[in-house]
C-alpha positions as semicolon CSV with decimal commas, in nm:
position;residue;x (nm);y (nm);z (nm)
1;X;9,472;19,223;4,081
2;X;9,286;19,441;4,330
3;X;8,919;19,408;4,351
4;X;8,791;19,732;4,184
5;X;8,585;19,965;4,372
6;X;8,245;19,995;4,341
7;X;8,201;20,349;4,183
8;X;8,398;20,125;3,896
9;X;8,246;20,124;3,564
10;X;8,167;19,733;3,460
11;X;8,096;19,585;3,149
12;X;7,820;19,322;3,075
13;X;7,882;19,205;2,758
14;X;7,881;19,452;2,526
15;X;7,724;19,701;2,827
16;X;7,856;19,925;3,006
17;X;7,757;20,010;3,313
18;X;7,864;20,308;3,484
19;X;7,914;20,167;3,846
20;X;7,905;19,842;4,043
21;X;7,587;19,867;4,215
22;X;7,233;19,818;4,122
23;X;6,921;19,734;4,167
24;X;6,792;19,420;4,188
25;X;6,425;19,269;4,045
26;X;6,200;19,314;4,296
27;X;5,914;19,111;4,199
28;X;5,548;19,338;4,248
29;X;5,768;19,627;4,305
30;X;6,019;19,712;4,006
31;X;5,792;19,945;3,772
32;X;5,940;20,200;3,577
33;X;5,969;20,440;3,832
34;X;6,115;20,270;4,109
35;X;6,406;20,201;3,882
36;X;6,403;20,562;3,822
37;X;6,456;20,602;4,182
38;X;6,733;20,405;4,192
39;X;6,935;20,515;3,918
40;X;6,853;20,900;4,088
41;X;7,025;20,790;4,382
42;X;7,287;20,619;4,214
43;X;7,213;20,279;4,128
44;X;7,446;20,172;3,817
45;X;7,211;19,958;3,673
46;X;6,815;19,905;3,760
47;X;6,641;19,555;3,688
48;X;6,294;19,524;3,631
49;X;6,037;19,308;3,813
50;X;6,014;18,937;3,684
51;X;5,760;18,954;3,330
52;X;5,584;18,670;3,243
53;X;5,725;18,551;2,892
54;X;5,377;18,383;2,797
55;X;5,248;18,735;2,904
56;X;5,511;18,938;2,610
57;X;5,428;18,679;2,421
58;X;5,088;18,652;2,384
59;X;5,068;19,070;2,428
60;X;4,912;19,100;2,737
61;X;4,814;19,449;2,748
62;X;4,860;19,563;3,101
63;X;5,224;19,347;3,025
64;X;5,314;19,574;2,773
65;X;5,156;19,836;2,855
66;X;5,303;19,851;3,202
67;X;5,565;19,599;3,327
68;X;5,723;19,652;3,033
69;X;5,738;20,026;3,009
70;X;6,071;20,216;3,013
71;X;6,086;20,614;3,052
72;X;6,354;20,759;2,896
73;X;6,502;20,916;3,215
74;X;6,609;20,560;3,355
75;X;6,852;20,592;3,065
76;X;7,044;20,895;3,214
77;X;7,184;20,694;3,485
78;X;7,245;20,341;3,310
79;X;7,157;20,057;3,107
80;X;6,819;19,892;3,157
81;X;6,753;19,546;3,200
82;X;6,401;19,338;3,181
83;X;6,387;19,000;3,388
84;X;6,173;18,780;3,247
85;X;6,054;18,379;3,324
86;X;5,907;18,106;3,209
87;X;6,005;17,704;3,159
88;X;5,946;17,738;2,753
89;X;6,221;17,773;2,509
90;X;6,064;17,914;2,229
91;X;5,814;18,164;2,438
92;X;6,114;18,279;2,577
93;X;6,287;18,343;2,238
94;X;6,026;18,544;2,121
95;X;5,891;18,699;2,429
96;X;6,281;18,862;2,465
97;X;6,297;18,955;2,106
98;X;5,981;19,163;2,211
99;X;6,165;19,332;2,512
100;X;6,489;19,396;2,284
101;X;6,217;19,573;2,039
102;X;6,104;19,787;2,345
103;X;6,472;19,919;2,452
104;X;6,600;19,706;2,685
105;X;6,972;19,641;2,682
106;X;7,020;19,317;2,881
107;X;6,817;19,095;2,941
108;X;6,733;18,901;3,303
109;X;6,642;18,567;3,331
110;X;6,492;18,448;3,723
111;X;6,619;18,114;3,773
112;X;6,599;18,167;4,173
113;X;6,235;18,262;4,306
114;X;6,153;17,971;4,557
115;X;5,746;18,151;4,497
116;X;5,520;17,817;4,461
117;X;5,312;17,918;4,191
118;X;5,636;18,013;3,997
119;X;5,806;17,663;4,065
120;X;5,485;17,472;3,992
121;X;5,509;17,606;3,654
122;X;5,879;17,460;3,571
123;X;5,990;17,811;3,645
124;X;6,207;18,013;3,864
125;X;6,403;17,806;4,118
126;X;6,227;17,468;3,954
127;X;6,515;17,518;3,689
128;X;6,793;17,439;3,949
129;X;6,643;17,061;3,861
130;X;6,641;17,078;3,534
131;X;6,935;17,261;3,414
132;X;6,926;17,089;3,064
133;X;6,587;17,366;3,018
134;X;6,758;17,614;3,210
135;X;7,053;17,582;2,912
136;X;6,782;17,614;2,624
137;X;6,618;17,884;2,732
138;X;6,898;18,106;2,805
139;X;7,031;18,019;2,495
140;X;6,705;18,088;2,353
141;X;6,694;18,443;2,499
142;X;7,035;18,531;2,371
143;X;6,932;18,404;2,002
144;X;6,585;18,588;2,023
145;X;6,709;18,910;2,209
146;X;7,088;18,946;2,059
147;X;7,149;19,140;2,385
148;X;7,369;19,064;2,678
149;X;7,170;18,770;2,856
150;X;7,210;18,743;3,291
151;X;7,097;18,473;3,503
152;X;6,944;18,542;3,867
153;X;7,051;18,198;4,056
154;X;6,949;18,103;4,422
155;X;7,255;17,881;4,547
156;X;7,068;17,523;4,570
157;X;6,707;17,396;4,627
158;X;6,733;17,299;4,982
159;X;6,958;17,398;5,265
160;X;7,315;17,289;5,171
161;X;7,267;17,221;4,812
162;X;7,492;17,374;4,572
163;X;7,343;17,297;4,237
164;X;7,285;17,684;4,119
165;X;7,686;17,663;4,108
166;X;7,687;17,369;3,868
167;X;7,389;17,544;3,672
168;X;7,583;17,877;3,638
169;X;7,875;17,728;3,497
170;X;7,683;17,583;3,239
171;X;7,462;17,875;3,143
172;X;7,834;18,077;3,095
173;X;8,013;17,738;2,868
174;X;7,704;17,604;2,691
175;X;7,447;17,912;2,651
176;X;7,687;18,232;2,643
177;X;7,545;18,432;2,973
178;X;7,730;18,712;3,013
179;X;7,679;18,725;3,395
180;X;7,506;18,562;3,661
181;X;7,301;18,717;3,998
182;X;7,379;18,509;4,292
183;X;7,154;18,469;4,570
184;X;7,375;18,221;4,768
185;X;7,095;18,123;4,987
186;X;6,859;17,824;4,907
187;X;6,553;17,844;4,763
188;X;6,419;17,633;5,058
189;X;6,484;17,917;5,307
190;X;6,377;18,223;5,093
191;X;6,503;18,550;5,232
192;X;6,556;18,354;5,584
193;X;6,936;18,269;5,730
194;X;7,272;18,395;5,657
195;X;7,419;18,424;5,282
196;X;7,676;18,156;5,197
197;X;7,934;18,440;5,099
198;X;8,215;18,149;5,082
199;X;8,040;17,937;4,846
200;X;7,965;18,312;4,647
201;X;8,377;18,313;4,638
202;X;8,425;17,981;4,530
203;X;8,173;18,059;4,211
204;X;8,357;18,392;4,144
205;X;8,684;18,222;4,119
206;X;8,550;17,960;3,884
207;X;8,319;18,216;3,608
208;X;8,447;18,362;3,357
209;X;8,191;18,603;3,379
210;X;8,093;18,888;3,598
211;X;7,847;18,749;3,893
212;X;7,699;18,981;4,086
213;X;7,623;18,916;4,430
214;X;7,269;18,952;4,616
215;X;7,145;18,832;4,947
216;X;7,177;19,024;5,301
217;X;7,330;19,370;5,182
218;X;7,117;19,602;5,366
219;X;7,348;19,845;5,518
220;X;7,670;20,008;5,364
221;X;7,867;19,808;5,597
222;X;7,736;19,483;5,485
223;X;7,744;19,538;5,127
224;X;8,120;19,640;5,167
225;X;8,214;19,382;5,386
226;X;8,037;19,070;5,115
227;X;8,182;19,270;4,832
228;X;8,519;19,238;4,956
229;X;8,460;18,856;5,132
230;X;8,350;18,716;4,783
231;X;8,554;18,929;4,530
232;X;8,237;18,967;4,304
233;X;8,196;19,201;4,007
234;X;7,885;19,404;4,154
235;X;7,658;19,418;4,415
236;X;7,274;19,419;4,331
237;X;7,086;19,574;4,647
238;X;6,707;19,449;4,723
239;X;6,542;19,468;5,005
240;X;6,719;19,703;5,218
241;X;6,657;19,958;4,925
242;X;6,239;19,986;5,016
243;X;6,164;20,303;5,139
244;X;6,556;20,335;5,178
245;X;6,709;20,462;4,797
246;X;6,991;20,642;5,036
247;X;7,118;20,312;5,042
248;X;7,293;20,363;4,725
249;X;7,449;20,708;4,790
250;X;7,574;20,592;5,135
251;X;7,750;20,277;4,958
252;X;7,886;20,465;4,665
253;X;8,008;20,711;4,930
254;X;7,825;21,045;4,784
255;X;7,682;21,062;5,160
256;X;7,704;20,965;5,491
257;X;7,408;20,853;5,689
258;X;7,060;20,824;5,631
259;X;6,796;21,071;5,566
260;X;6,622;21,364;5,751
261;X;6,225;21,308;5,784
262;X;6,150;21,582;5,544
263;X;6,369;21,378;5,286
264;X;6,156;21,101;5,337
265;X;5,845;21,264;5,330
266;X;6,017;21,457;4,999
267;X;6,085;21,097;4,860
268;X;5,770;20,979;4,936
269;X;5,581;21,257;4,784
270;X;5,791;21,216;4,475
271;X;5,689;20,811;4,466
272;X;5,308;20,951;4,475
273;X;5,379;21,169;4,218
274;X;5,509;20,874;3,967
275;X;5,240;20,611;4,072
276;X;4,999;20,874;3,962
277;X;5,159;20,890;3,623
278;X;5,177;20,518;3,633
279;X;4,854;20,422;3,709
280;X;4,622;20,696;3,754
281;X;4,513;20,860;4,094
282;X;4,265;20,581;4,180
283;X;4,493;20,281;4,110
284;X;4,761;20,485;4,263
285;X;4,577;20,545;4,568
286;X;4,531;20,145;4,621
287;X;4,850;20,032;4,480
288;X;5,081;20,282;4,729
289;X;4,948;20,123;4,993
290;X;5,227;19,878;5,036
291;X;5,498;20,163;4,992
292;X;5,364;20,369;5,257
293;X;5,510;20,129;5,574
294;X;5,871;20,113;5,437
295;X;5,852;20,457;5,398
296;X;5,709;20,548;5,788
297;X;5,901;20,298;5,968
298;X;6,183;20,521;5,891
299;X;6,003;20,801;6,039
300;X;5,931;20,613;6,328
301;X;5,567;20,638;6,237
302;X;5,300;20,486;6,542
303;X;5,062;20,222;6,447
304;X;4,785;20,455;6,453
305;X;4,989;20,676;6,136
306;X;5,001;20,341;6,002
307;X;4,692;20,257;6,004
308;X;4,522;20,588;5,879
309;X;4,760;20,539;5,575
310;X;4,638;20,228;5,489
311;X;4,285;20,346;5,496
312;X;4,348;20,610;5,243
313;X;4,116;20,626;4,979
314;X;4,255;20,870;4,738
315;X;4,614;21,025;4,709
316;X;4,480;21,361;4,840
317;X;4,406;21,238;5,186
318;X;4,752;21,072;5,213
319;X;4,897;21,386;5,115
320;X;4,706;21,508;5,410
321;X;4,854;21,313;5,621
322;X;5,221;21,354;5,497
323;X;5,106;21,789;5,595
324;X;5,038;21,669;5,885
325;X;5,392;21,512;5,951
326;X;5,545;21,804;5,801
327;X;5,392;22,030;6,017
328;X;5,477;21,827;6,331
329;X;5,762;21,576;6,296
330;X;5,780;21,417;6,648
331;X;5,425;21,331;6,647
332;X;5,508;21,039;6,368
């Protein structure tokens, strides 16, 4: 059979998602309205940031209040899906129950960040040595949510290991994951080194299930080129997508090349827009901060543009400064 293409609808469990590429969690980063973002540009499917499930559980109010807010436009372009983590069974039962209650429709578990304050826990990448946990609580999701339950992976511990492979068969026989997100890097090396795209083949051949790949896709020609190497179901875009949404036009073909500098400043002023909406002006002013960079790089911004970003105190006087770029491109 020929791999489909990527403007291909797919189906996660009972899911459907319109196309084969989305957005990955992006831990800090995937709010409401960057998934919007995503899913304006294209994306297929958005997942959120990684949610505590002590925090759903216990109701912490900026958790549910925020993290785990969904506007109804992210619906127009796809299904939804929440990741959540934690080492506890029964938290997790009832802390994805919650999310079901709130409109998700799949739910994300992060078996993969290598983040030592996650692992210390018995979370995230700590469950690559302890796979009987890793079993319950995706089980334990699936019970508590009855939704569609996915399983971000990393491909070992250290350098070389292979024991997310091992885990991910497991999570599809014993706990009923629908798919798994595969990060075929270890956990050891972070976002450092190149992808193990033949190990990421040797897992597709052996699931059952949909796996969707991650890790190293940040141009068009590198997320067509480990699409095609590994035969996966999806791609699920990351990093290369910061200050860079064209990413998934350009790689479901709807353009060629990237962006003009008044699209960027367009986009930008757009991402200022929601933050306010999000968080208020003041927060907004503070938490923007790390979205201006990705945002000037590709305007070639100097360090001095840069910096006066950074010092912004309120969204007015980076508004000022985006004028000022308008008004004068080539100085950036």
């Amino acid at each position: 059979m020929p791999q489909p293409a990527l403007t291909d609808p797919l189906e996660i469990g009972a899911v459907a998602v319109p196309n084969r590429v989305a957005l990955a969690p992006l831990a800090g980063i995937g709010n409401w309205f960057v998934r919007l973002q995503a899913k304006r540009h294209g994306a297929g499917l958005a997942f959120s940031e990684m949610v505590s499930s002590f925090a759903v559980h216990h109701r912490n109010e900026k958790t549910m209040s925020e993290l785990l807010r969904i506007d109804p436009e992210e619906r127009d372009g796809g299904p939804v899906a929440v990741q959540l983590f934690g080492q506890d069974p029964e938290v997790m039962r009832s802390a994805a129950a919650t999310v079901a209650e709130l409109g998700a429709d799949l739910i994300d578990l992060n078996m993969g960040c290598p983040v030592p304050k996650v692992c210390r826990t018995g979370a995230g990448a700590a469950l690559l040595a302890d796979p009987d946990r890793a079993v319950a609580i995706a089980r334990a999701a699936r019970e508590g949510s009855g939704l569609p339950v996915t399983v971000k992976l990393r491909s070992g511990r250290r350098a070389g290991q292979d024991d997310g492979c091992a885990l991910a068969q497991r999570l599809v026989d014993e706990a009923g994951v629908s798919a798994i997100g595969f990060h075929p890097r270890s956990a050891q090396v972070h976002h450092k080194g190149t992808p193990d795209y033949e190990l990421a083949a040797r897992l597709v051949e052996r699931l059952p299930v949909p796996v969707i790949l991650s890790g190293g896709l940040r141009t068009p020609q590198a997320v067509r080129a480990a699409y095609a190497q590994t035969g996966a179901a999806a791609v699920m875009l990351a990093r290369g997508t910061l200050g860079n949404p064209w990413l998934f036009d350009e790689v479901l073909g709807t353009r060629e090349g990237g962006p003009a500098a008044w699209e960027i400043l367009d986009e930008l002023d757009w991402v200022i827009d929601r933050a306010a909406e999000h968080l208020g002006p003041v927060r907004a002013a503070r938490y923007l901060r790390k979205f201006y960079p990705w945002y000037l790089e590709r305007l070639h911004a100097c360090r001095q543009v840069q910096a006066a970003f950074q010092q912004t105190m309120s969204l007015d006087e980076a508004r000022a400064l985006m004028d000022g770029l308008r008004a004068v491109p080539a100085a950036a």
